[in-house]
N, C-alpha and C positions, 0 to 999 in steps of 0.2 A: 386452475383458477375457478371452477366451474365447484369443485367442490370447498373448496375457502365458501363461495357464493352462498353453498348453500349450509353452510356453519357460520355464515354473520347473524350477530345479536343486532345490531343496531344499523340505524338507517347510514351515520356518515361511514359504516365499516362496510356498509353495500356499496354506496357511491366510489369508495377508493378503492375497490374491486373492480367495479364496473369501468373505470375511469382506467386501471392499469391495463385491462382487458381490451378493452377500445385502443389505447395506445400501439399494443401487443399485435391485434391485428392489423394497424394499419401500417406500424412497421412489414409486417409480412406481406402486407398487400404492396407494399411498396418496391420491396426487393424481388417479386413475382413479377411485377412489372420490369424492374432493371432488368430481370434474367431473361426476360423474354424478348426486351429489345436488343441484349446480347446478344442472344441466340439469335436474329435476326441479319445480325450484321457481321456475326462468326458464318452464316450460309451463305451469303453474297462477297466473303472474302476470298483473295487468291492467294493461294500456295503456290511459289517457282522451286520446283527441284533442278538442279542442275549435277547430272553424276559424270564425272572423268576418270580416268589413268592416269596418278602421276605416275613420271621415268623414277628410277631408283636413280641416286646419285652417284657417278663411276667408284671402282674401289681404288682406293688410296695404293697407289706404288707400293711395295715392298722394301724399295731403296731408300725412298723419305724416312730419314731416321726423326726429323721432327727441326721445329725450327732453330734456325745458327743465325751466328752474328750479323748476317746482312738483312738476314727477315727483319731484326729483332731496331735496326739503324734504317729500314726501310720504315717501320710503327711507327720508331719515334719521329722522323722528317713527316709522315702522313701527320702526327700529333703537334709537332712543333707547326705545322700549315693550317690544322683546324683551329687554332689556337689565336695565330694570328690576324686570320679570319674571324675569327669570334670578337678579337680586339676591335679590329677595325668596325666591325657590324655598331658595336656598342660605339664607338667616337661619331658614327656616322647618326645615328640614334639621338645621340644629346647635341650634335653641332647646331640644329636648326633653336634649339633651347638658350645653345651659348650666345648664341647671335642674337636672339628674339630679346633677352633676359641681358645681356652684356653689355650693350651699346647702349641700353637707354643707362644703366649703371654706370658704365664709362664717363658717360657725359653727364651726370647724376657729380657722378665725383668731380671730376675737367671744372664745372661754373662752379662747384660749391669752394674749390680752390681756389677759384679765380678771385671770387667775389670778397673773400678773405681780406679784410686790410691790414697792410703788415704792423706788426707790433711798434710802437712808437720806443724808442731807447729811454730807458731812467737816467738821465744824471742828477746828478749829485748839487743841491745847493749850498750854497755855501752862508 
């Protein structure tokens, strides 16, 4: 920047040097500043280390040849239970909705039937 500076012909090609330069530093002043209150607050922070042994997990049988048909009808009953679980979760979820939102439509519909006058019959003149 310094030599741009000192290769300007003209005064507005000084000023837009001077002007980028001033910008220039006070971005870096700025971010000397961040880092230093960084670094400020990275020294009065706390690191918890916590070291243990996990157990190895026991080894598998010899004899387990892998899973048979009652494993396989025990998944599915565990699947068909989350399942129905889940149904219910969601009925239980929107009841307070159907109630809230149903009755005043119920009875929305009830007086607008009511209110209804029945059709009067056409006959015939003669």
């Amino acid at each position: 920047m310094q030599a741009l500076l000192a290769r300007a012909s003209s005064v507005s090609e000084i000023a837009q040097i001077e002007s980028e330069l001033t910008r220039r530093q006070s971005d870096l002043e700025s971010l000397q500043s961040r880092r230093d209150a960084l670094t400020g607050k990275v020294a009065l922070s706390t690191v918890t280390l916590q070291f243990g042994r996990e157990n190895a997990p026991p080894p598998v049988p010899v004899e387990a040849a892998g899973p048979g048909f009652f494993d396989g009808l025990s998944e599915g009953w565990g699947a068909f239970g989350d399942f129905f679980t889940g149904v219910t979760r969601v009925f239980g979820v929107l009841l307070p909705f159907l109630v809230a939102f149903g009755i005043p439509a119920g009875l929305a519909l009830y007086f607008r039937r009511r209110r209804r006058k029945p059709a009067t019959p056409v006959t015939e003149s003669a």
